[in-house]
C-alpha positions in Angstrom: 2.4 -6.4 33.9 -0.8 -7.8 34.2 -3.3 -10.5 34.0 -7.0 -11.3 32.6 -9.4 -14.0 33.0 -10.9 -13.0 30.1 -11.6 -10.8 27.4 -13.5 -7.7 29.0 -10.6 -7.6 31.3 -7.8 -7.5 29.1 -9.9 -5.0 27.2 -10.6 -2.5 30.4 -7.1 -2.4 31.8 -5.1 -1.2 28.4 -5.3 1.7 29.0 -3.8 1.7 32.6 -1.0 -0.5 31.8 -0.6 0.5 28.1 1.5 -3.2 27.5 4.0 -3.4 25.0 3.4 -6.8 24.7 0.3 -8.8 25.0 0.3 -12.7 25.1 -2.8 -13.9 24.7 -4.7 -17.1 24.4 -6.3 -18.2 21.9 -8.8 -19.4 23.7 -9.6 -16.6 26.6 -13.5 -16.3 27.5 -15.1 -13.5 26.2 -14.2 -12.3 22.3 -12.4 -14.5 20.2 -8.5 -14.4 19.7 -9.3 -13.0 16.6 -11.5 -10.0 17.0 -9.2 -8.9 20.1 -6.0 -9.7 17.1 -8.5 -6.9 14.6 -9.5 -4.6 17.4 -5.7 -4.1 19.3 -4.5 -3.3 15.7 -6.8 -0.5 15.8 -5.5 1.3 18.6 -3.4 4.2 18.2 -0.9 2.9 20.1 -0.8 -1.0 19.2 0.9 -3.6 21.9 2.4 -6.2 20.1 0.4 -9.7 20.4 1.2 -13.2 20.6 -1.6 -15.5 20.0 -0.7 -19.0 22.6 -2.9 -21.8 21.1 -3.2 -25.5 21.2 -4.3 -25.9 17.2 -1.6 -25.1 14.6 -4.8 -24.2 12.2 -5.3 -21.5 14.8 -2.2 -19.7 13.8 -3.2 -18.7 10.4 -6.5 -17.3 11.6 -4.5 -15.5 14.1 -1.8 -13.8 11.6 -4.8 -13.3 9.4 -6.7 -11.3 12.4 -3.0 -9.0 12.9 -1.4 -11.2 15.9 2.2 -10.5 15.3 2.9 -14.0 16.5 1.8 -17.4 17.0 2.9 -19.8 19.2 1.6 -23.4 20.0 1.0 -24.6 23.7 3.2 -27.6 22.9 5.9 -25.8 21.7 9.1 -25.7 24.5 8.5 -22.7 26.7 12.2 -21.3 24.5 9.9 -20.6 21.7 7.6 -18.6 23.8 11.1 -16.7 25.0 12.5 -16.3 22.1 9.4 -15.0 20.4 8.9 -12.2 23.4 12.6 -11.1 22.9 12.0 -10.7 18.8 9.3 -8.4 19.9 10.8 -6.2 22.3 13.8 -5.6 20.4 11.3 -4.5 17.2 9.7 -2.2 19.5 13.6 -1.2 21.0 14.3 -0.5 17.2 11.0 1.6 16.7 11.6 4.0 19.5 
């Protein structure tokens, strides 16, 4: 597990962690959401990404960019759960 204050740090420690998942905010200094969404897809092997933002017209930008999920800051913190356990079981079924 880990943790990034912004963008040049999420991007410099995938390859020691190598996440599964990646919740990130849409608003993280550093690249946008979106262009970390395009370039994580690019990867050979792709974490899975939730986008956390505060605008609902974020999400579609998001999905557009390849986030596998949105989900709204002022959604209940269950959404957030449920969304993270969706995801692992995908990548369960994958393996």
């Amino acid at each position: 597990m880990g943790e990034a204050a912004d963008s040049q740090e999420l991007l410099s420690q995938l390859d020691h962690l190598r996440p599964d998942v990646i919740l990130l905010d849409w608003d993280l200094p550093g690249w946008s959401a979106a262009g970390l969404s395009d370039l994580l897809r690019g990867l050979d092997r792709q974490p899975r990404v939730i986008v956390l933002g505060a605008e609902p017209q974020s999400a579609q930008a998001a999905l557009a960019a390849g986030a596998d999920a949105f989900v709204s800051k002022g959604d209940p913190p269950r959404r957030l759960l449920t969304v993270v356990r969706a995801l692992s079981m995908e990548i369960q079924r994958e393996q």
